[in-house]
N, C-alpha and C positions, 0 to 999 in steps of 0.2 A: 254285779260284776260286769266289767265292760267285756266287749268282745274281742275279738284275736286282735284286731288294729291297735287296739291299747296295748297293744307289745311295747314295754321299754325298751329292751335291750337282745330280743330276742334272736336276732342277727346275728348280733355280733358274740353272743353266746355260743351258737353253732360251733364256732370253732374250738371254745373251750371245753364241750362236751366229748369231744372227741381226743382232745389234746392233753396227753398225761400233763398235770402242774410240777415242777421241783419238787423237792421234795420241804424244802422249808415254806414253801405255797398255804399249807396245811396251818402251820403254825403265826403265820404273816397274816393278816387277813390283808387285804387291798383298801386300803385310807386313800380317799379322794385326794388331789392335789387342791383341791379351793373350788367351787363352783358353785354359784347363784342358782339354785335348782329352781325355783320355785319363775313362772311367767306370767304371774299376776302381776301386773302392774298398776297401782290408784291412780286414777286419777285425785288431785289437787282439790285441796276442800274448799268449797263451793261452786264444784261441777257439776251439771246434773247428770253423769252418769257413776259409776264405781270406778270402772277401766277405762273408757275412751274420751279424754280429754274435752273441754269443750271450746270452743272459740272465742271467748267472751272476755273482757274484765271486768266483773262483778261490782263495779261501787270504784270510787278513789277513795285510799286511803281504810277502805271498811276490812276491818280483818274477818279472815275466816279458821276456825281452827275446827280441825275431826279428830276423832278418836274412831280405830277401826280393827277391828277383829276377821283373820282371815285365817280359815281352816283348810289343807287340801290331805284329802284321803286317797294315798296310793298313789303318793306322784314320781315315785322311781323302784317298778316290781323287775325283777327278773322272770323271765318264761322260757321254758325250752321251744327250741324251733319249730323238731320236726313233732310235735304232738300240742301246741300248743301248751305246753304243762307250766302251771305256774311253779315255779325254783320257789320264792320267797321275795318278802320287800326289803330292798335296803333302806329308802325310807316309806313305812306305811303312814305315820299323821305326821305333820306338821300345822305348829298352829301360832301364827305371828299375829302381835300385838304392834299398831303402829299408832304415833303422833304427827297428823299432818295438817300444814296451815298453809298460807295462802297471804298475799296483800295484794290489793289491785291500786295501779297508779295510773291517776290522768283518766281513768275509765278505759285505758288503751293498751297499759301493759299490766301484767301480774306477775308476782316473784314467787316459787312455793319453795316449801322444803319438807319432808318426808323421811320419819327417823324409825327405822323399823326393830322391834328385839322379837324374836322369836323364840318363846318361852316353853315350848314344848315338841321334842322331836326323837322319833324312836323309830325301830324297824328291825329284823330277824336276821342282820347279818348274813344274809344267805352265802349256801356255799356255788358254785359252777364253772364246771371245766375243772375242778380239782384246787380252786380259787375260793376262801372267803371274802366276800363284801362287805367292809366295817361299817355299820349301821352308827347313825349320830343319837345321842340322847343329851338330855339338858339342856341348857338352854344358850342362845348364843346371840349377840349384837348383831345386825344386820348392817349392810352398808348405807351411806347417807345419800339422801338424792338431792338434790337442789334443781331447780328448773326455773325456768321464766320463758313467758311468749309473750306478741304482740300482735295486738287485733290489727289485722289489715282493713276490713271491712265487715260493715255492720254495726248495728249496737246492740246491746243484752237482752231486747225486745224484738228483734226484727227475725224477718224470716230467713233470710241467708247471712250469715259470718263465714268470715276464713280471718284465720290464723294462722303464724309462723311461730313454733317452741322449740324446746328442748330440755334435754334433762342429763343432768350430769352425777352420776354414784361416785364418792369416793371410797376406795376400799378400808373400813373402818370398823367390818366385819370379820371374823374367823377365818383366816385364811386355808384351814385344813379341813372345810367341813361340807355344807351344801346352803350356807348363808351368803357368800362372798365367792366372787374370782380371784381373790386378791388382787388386783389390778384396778385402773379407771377406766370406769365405763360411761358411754355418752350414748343419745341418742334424739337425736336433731327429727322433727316431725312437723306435715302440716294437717290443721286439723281443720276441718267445713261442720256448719251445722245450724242452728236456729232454730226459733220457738215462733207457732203461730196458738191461736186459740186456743186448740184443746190439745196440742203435740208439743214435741219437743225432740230434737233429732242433732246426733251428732256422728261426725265421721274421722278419723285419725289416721294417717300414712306416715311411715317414719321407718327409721335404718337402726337398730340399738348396735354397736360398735363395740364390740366386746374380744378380749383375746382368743386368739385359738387353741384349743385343747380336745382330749376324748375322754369318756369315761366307758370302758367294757368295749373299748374299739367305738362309738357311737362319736362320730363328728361334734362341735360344739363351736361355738366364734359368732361370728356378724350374722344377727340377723334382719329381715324383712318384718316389717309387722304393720297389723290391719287389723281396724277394727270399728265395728260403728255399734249404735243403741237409738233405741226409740222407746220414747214414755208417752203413753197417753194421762194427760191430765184430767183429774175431776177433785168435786170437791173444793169450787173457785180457786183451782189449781194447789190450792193444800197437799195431794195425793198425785204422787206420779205412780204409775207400774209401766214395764216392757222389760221385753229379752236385751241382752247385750250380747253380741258374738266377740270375740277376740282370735288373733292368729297370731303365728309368729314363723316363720323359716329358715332354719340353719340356709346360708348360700353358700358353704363351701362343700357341703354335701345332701344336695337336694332328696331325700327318699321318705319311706313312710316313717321312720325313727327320728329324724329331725323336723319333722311336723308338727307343731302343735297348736291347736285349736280348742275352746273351750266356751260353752254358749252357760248364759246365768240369768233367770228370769226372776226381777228385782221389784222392791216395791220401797217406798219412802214418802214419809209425812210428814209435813210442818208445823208441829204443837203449837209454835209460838213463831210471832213473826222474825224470829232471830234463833230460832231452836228447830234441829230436822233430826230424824231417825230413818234408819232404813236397814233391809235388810236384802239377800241375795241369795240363790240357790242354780247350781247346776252341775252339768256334768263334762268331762273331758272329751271331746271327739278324737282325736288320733289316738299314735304311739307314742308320740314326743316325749326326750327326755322330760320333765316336769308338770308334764300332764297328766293331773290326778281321776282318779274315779270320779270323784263328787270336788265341789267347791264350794264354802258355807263362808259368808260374806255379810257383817254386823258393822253396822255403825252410830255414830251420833254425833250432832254437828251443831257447833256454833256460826250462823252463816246466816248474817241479816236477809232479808230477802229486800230483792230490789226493786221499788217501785213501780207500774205501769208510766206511760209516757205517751200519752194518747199523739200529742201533738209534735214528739220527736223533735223537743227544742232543747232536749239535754237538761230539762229539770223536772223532774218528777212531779206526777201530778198533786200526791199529798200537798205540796209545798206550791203550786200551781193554781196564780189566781185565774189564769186561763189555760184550763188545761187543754180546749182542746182548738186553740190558735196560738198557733207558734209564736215567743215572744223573746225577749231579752229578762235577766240578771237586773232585779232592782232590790235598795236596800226596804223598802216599802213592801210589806206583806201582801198589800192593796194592789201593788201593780207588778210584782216577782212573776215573770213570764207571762207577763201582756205584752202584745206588740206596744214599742213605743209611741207617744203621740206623733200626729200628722210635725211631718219637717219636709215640706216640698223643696228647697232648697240648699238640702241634704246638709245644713253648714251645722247641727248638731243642737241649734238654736228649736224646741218647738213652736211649732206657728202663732202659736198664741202667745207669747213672748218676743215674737220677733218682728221689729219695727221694720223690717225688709222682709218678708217671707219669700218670695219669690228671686232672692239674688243672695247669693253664699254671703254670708260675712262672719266679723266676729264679734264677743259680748263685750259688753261696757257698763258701764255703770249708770250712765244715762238713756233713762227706757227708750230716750226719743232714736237712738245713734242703734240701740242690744240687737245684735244682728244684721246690722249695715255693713257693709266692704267698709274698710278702714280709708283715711282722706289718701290722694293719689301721694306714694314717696316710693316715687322712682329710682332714686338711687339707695332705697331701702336702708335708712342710716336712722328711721324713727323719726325725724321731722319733713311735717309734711310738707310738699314742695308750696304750697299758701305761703311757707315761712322761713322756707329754704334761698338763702342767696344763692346756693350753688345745687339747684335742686339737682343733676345728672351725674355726681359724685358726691359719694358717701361722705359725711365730715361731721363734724360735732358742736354742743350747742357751744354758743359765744352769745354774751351779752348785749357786742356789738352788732345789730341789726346787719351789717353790709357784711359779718364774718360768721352767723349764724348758718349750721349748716355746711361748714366749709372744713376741707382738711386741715389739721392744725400745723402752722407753720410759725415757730416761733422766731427764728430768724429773718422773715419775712422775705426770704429769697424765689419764693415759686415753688418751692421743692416743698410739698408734704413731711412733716416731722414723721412718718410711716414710712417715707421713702429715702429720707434726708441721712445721707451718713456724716454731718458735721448739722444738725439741728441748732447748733446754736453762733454759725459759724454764716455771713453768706455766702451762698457760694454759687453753681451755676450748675445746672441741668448738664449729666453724661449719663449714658449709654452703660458704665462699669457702675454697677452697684457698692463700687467701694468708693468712689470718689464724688456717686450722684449727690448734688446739696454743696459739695465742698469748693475751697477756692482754687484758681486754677493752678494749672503749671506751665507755667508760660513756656519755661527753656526744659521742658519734658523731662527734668533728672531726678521725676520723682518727689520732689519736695516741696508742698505746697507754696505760693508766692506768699502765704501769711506770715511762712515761718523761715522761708529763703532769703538770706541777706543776699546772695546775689540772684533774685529771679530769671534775670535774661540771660544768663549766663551757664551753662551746664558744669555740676559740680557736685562736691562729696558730702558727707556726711560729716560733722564736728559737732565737739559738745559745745564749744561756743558760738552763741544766736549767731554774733557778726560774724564767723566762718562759714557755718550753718549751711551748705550749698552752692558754697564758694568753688571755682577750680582750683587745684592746688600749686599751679604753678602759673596763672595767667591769669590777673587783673586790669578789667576795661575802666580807667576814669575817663573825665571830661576831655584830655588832651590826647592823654598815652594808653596802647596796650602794654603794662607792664607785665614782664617778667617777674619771677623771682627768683628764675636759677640761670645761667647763662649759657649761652651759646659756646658749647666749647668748637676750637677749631685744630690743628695739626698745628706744632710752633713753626712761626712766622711762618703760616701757609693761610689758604683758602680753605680749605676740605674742613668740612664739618665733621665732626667725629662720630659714630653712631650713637656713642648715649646721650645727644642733643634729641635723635629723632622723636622721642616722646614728647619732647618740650615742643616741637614744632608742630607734632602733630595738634596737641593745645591748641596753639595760637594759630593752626589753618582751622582750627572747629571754630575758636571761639570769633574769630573775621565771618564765618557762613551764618552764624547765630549774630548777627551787627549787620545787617545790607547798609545800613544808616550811616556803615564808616567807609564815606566817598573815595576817599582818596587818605594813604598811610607810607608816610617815609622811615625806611628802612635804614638806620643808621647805624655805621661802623665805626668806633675809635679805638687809639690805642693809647699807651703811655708814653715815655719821654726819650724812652730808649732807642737810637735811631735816628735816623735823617729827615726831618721834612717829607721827604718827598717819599721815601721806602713808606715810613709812616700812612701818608695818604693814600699812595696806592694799595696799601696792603688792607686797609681801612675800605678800600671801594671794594676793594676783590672779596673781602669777608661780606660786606653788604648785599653786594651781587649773587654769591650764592646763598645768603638765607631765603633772597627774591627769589630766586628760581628755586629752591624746596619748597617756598608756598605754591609757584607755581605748580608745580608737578602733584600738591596738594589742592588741586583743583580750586585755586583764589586766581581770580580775572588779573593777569598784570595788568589792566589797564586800573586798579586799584592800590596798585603797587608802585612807588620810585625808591631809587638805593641813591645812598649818598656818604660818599667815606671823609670824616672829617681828622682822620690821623690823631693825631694830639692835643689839636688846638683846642678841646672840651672835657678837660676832666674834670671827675668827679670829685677828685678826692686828693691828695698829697702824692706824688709822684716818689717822696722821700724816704717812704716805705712798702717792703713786697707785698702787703694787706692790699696799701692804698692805688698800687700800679695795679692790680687784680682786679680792682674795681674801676679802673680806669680802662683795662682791654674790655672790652663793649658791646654786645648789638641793643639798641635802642629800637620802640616803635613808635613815632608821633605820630597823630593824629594831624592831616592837612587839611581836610574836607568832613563834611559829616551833613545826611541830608535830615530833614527833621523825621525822627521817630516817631511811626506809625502805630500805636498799639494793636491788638487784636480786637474789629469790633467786637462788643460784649453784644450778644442779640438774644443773650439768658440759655444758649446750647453751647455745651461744651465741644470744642472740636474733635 
């Protein structure tokens, strides 16, 4: 029997003893709302402890699976306060059947899972404060845990590990009973530990995260939890024995009824190098709700054992042709964790192989060359500069010795077919990646001189080639800048009308685009209608002011002469309105013209 500190609920009793219940109190017994009674928690199969996790992963990929048997006797009694007197147990045995397994990945992490049924559970209902306690019987699902952590430091052989876990219960147990909170519960922990010689030692610190609840007035929620164990090995480590302590602390109400603590001194053997057994025994130290008298703790485990590693190069000695100099991974049974042969030139080549040993290179197929630097190729394009015309830029092979080596230009313009936006076009080096390679544009409107019927001239767009970038209203020949719409004027006046100004503006662009045209007369006529002399005059006054609209269109008058010829130059038949239309007039001939200049080609685009 434990003593007064294994009070459950002793406390919170007090007041029921004294406190008449209802009257239908009698007839009700008091049914838990859900509660996880039991604070044993397993460790994950192939830990070396029962309770306190270890910091390890056991193997990659090596499964481990347990079967475990956990009994606790008297882990939820009622006592009266003022006399110590034990009232009765609500639960005196409980006794859970669990399936737990394990896979470790990478040597680095492990994944568990932990499926508990508890198969037997019973207790005397007690009565206190004028309150029955509904004791569980039968049997009831437990909730599932799933866990995983990762070794920080360490490996499964060495004296110090630490680890980062956790473990997560889904509620998939009895929500009315003392299998389950009904709720998700987590609990994040880190754990320290490690094996030398003849020991074996681990430590655990962790929060379980649990809802808050009471049962008999006694606190319950988030607790604190601690725990460590120690095994001395014998028996070339076949046989562990040592105690294991565990705790746990309600923190929303720290006193001696949310305390529990519970010490279990264990022993386990290894029949087979992949078969363990073991067993456990001990007793409860506090009050805490689910801190039993005794704890009786069986198992049996499938859980390869893992290797020694004398030389800590991550391969087991069985399998270790040098176990005990650190080596590399060979598919060779002969040399799997031998250091590798001498490579003084660290190029992956060994020295005895390597036609260069003392200068990195790469292999080849000619012993004389297997581990030599490769020949100098500067512009790194695979041919070596021995055979490279253009060894300082990357280019490709060509049959032609003088183009071996060289970027491919198929249009043979300078422009790399990589760089060239008209490769098959030539054209001339610019700065615009849309136009680099291509031909120019002389009169800037945009449209290549290849496919511009008038290149010098700024112009639109047509689907026909000979419009193709034409102006639309001003064509430069050999003699004249022609028109093709006219000069309108105010009848029988001077004044140019506004919707000439477009047209002028035209032919003052298209005079800045032509320096080449020296000297250009400005001619006026009219038709028949009239005098001689109104005629001419009227003819120099229209002349006079299309001059001075170019002027004022920034064209040099000194490029400019007006000249009114009245009538004496029609076009056309005077004897109908068509052909007098075509006879009122401005004309632009062409006087002078100095020789055209092209733009020197020096292969850049301007």
């Amino acid at each position: 029997m434990r003593p007064c500190s294994f009070l459950s609920l002793a406390a919170a009793l007090a007041a029921l003893a004294v406190t008449p219940a209802p009257a239908r109190a009698q007839d009700a017994p008091v049914k838990p709302e859900g509660m996880a009674l039991s604070r044993f928690v397993p460790a994950p199969a192939g830990d070396r402890m029962f309770s306190v996790p270890s910091p390890f992963a056991a193997g990659h990929l090596t499964p481990h699976v347990m079967l475990m048997a956990d009994y606790a006797s008297n882990p939820l009694v009622l006592r009266r306060e003022r006399d110590d007197a034990e009232i009765g147990a609500v639960v005196s045995d409980q006794l859970t059947f669990r399936l737990n397994a394990s896979l470790p990945l990478w040597s680095k992490v492990s994944v568990s899972l932990d499926a508990p049924v508890t198969a037997v559970q019973s207790g005397e209902s007690p009565n206190g404060g004028g309150q029955q306690f509904a004791s569980p019987s039968g049997a009831d699902v437990g909730d599932l845990r799933f866990g995983a952590r990762v070794q920080l430091f360490g490996a499964y052989h060495d004296p110090l590990q630490v680890a980062l876990g956790a473990y997560l219960w889904l509620p998939t147990g009895a929500d009315d009973g003392f299998v389950s909170d009904g709720s998700v519960r987590a609990m994040p922990y880190v754990a320290v530990g490690g094996r030398m010689e003849r020991l074996v030692w681990s430590t655990a610190l962790g929060t379980e995260l649990r809802r808050s609840q009471s049962f008999g007035g006694v606190a319950q929620g988030t607790m604190l939890t601690l725990g460590g164990g120690v095994g001395i090995l014998a028996a070339d480590g076949r046989l562990q024995v040592g105690p294991e302590l565990t705790t746990a602390m309600v923190l929303e109400d720290i006193n001696g009824r949310t305390l529990n603590a519970e010490l279990l001194l264990d022993a386990r053997y290894r029949f087979l190098p992949f078969v363990e057994a073991g067993i456990g025994v001990g007793p409860g130290l506090t009050s805490g709700i689910g801190t039993p008298d005794l704890r009786v703790v069986a198992m049996a485990a499938f859980t390869p054992e893992q290797p020694t590693d004398q030389d800590r190069d991550g391969i087991g000695d069985p399998e270790d042709a040098c176990p005990k100099v650190p080596g590399v991974r060979s598919d060779d049974p002969r040399k799997h964790g031998c250091p590798p042969p001498p490579d003084r030139d660290r190029d992956g080549i060994a020295d005895a192989d390597d036609a260069c040993p003392f200068v990195a290179g790469v292999a080849s197929d000619d012993p004389r060359k297997h581990g030599c630097p490769p020949p100098l190729d500067r512009d790194k394009d695979g041919i070596p500069d021995g055979e490279d015309a253009c060894p300082l830029v990357a280019g490709v092979r060509s049959d032609d010795p003088r183009k071996h080596g060289c970027p491919a230009d198929r249009d043979e313009d300078g422009v790399p077919d990589g760089e060239d936006a008209c490769p098959d076009v030539k054209g001339f080096r610019s700065k615009d990646p849309e136009r680099n390679g291509c031909p120019r544009d002389t009169d800037g409107d945009t449209f290549r001189d290849d496919k511009d019927a008038c290149p010098r001239e700024k112009g639109f767009a047509d689907p026909d080639p000979e419009k193709h970038g034409c102006p639309k209203a001003v064509r430069v020949t050999e003699k004249n800048v022609v028109i093709l719409q006219q000069v309108q004027f105010d009848t029988d006046k001077a004044t140019i009308k506004p919707v000439s100004d477009p047209l002028l503006d035209e032919v003052a662009q298209v005079l800045k685009e032509h320096p080449e045209i020296v000297l250009i007369e400005i001619q006026g006529h009219t038709d028949d209608r009239g005098t001689d002399e109104h005629n001419r005059t009227l003819s120099q006054n229209r002349a006079n002011s299309v001059m001075a609209a170019l002027v004022r269109r920034d064209i040099d008058s000194t490029r400019l002469t007006a000249q009114g010829y009245g009538r004496d130059q029609p076009i056309d038949d005077n004897k109908t309105e068509a052909g007098r239309q075509r006879n009122r007039r401005v004309q632009f001939n062409i006087i002078k013209k100095a020789a055209y200049k092209p733009q020197v080609e020096t292969g850049e685009d301007r």
